[in-house]
C-alpha positions in Angstrom: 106.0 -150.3 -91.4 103.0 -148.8 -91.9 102.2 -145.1 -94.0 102.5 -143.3 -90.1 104.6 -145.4 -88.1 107.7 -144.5 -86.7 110.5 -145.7 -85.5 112.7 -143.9 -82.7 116.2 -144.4 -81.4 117.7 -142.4 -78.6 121.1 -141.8 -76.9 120.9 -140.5 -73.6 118.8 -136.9 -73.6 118.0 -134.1 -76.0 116.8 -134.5 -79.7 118.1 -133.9 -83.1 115.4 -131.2 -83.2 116.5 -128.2 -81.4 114.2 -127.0 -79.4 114.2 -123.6 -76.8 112.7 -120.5 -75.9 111.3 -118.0 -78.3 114.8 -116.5 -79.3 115.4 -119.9 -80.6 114.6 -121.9 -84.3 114.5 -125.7 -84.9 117.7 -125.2 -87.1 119.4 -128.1 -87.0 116.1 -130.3 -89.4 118.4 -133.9 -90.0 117.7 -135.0 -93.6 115.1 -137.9 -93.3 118.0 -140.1 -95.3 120.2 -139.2 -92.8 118.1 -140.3 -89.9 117.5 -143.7 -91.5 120.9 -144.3 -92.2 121.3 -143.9 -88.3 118.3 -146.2 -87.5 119.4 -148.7 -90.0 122.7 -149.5 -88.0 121.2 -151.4 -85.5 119.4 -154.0 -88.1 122.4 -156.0 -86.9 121.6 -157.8 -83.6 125.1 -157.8 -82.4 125.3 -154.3 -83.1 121.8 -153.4 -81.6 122.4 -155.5 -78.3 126.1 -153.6 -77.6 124.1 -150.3 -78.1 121.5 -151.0 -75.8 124.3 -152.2 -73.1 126.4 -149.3 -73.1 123.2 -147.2 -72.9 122.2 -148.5 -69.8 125.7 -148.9 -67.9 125.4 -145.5 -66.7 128.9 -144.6 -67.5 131.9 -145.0 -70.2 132.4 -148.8 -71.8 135.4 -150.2 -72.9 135.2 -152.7 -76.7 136.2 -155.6 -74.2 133.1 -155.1 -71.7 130.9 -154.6 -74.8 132.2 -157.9 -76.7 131.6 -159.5 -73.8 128.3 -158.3 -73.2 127.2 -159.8 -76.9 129.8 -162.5 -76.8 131.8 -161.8 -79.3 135.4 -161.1 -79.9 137.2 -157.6 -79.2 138.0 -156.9 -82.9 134.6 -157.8 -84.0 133.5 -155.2 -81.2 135.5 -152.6 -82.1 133.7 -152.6 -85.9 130.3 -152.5 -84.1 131.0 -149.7 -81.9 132.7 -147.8 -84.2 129.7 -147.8 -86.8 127.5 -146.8 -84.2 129.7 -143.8 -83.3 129.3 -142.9 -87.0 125.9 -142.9 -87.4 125.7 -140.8 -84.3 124.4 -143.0 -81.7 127.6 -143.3 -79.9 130.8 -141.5 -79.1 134.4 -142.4 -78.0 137.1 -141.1 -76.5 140.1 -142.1 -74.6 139.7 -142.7 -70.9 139.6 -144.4 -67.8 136.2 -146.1 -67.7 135.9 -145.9 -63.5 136.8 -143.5 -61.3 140.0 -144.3 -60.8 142.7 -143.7 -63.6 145.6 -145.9 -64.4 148.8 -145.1 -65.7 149.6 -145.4 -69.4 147.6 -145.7 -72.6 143.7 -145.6 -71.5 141.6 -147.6 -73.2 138.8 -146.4 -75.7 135.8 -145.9 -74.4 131.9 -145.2 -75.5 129.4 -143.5 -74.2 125.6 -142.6 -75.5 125.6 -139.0 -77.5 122.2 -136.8 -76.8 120.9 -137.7 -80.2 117.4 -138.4 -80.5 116.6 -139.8 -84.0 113.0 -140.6 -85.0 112.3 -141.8 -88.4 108.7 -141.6 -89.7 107.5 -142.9 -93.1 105.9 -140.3 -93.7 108.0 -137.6 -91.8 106.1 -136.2 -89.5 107.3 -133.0 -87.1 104.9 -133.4 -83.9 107.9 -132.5 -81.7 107.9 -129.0 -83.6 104.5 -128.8 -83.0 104.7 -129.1 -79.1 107.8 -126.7 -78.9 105.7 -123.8 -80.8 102.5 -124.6 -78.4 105.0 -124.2 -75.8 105.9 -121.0 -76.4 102.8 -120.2 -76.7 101.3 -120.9 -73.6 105.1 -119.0 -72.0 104.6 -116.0 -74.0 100.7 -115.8 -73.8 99.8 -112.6 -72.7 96.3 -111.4 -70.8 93.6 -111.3 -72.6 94.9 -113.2 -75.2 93.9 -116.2 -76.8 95.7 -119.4 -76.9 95.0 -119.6 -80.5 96.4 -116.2 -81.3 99.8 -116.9 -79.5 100.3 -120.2 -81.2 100.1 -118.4 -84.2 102.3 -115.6 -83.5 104.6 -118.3 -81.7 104.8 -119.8 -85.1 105.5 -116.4 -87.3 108.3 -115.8 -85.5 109.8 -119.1 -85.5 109.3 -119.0 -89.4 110.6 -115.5 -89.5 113.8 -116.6 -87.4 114.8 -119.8 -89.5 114.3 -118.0 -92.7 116.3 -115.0 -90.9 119.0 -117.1 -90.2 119.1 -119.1 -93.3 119.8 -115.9 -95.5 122.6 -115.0 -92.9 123.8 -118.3 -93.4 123.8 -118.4 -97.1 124.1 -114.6 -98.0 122.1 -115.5 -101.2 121.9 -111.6 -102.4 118.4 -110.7 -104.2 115.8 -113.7 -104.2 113.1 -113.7 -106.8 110.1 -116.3 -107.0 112.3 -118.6 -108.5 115.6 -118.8 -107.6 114.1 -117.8 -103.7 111.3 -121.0 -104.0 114.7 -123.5 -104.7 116.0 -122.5 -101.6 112.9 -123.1 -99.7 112.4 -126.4 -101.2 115.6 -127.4 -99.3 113.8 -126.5 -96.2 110.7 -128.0 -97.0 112.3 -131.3 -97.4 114.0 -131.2 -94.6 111.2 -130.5 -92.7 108.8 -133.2 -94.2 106.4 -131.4 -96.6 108.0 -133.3 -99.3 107.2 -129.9 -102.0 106.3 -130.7 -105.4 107.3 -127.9 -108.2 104.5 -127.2 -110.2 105.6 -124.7 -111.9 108.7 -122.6 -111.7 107.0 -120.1 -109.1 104.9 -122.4 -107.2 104.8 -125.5 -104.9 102.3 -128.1 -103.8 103.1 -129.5 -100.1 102.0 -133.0 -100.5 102.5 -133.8 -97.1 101.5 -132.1 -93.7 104.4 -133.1 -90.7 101.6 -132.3 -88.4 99.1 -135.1 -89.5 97.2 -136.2 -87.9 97.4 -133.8 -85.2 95.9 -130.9 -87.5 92.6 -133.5 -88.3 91.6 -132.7 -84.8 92.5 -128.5 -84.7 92.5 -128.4 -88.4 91.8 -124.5 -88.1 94.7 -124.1 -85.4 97.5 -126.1 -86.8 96.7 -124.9 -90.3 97.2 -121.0 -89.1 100.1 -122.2 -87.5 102.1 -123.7 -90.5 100.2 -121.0 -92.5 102.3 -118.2 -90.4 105.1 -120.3 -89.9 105.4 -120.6 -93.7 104.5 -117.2 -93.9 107.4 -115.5 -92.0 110.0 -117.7 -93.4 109.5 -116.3 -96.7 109.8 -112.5 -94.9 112.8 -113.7 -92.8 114.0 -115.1 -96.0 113.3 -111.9 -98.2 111.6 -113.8 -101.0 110.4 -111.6 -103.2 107.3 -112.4 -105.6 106.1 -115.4 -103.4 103.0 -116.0 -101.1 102.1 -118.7 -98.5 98.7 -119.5 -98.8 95.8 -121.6 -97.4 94.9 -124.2 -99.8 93.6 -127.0 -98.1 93.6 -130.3 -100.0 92.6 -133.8 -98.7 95.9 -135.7 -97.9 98.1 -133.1 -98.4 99.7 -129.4 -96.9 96.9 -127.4 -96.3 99.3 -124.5 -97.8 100.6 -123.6 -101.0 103.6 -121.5 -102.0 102.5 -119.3 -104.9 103.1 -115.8 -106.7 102.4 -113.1 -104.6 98.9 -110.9 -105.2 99.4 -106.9 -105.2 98.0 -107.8 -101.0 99.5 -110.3 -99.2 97.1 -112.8 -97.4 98.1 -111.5 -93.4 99.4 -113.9 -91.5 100.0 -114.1 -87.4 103.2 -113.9 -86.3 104.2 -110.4 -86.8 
């Protein structure tokens, strides 16, 4: 695999990302390691060739009709589909799997989730990207620019994951430090893969939106700028300041202490 391929595995619709309107935040990040351990489950061929037969039946399979698909027996069909359903690809439940039900004990069945897992070495968040120029062209107003709505697009998406993380986590009082340690946790989820490099600031050595923001470098960058930005002010981080630092191969931002004026960011 090379340093920007990916890899994607889908279930039937939807994405791990959680995408919406503007009232909503990509919340629910999956951990990179938690992505490749779903990925990884279908290194067995077995395994892989069940999975891509009960995605394309088009309705609920029973363990015999997916060992028999693979040629193998029911027991050994059973382990199969039952790691997929735990690494998310897959879930089961008890039922007839036509239209017609039978009487007694119905059989297990499996059906594709709406998980859409993508893993990329390194992560990269293009799908985040799209969702906030989305918005943006929704909520542009007259006589705006594009620009300047993908920007404030992005503010408030910051300002409403930070917003909801501190609801979440009721952390009480944030300074630089103790308030950069919880946004590390977000930053790797998200791919920026932070660096500490010193106890109040943090080097982003890697951009999720590469190499998207090589061709709109100015764009993208105000847009993780303000989405960066607000999630500090939704978090209520005291003492700490997103700024634009651009460096070659890396984040063109940099979480740092705070000057007496806050570089202004869009997003309001």
């Amino acid at each position: 695999m090379t340093r920007d391929e990916s890899t994607e595995s889908t279930g039937s619709t939807g994405s791990t990302e959680s995408t919406g309107n503007s009232g909503s935040t990509e919340d629910t990040a999956v951990a990179p390691a938690d992505r490749i351990r779903s990925v990884s489950v279908l290194g067995e061929d077995s395994r892989r060739r069940m999975f891509a037969f009960v995605r394309r039946a088009g309705r609920p399979v029973t363990r015999d009709e997916a060992a028999a698909s693979v040629g193998i027996s029911r027991k050994l069909a059973a382990f199969h589909l039952d790691k997929l359903v735990h690494a998310g690809l897959l879930r089961s439940r008890y039922g007839a799997p036509g239209a017609v039900r039978k009487v007694g004990r119905q059989p297990k069945v499996y059906e594709p989730t709406d998980a859409q897992i993508t893993v990329s070495i390194p992560e990269r968040r293009h799908q985040l990207l799209a969702d906030l120029l989305l918005e943006a062209v929704l909520a542009q107003s007259a006589g705006g620019s594009a620009a300047e709505a993908a920007v404030a697009a992005a503010g408030r998406r910051g300002r409403l994951l930070g917003e909801a993380e501190r609801e979440a986590g009721r952390p009480g009082r944030l300074g630089a430090e103790r308030g950069l340690t919880l946004c590390e946790q977000m930053l790797e989820a998200y791919g920026f893969e932070p660096v500490r490099q010193n106890p109040t600031e943090v080097r982003l050595r890697n951009c999720p939106f590469h190499p998207l923001a090589a061709k709109a470098p100015e764009l993208v960058c105000g847009m993780n700028h303000a989405f960066l930005a607000h999630y500090l002010r939704g978090l209520e981080v005291s003492g700490v300041e997103a700024v634009l630092a651009p460096v070659p191969g890396e984040c063109c931002v940099r979480l740092q202490p705070a000057t007496a004026e806050p570089a202004p960011a869009g997003g309001g």
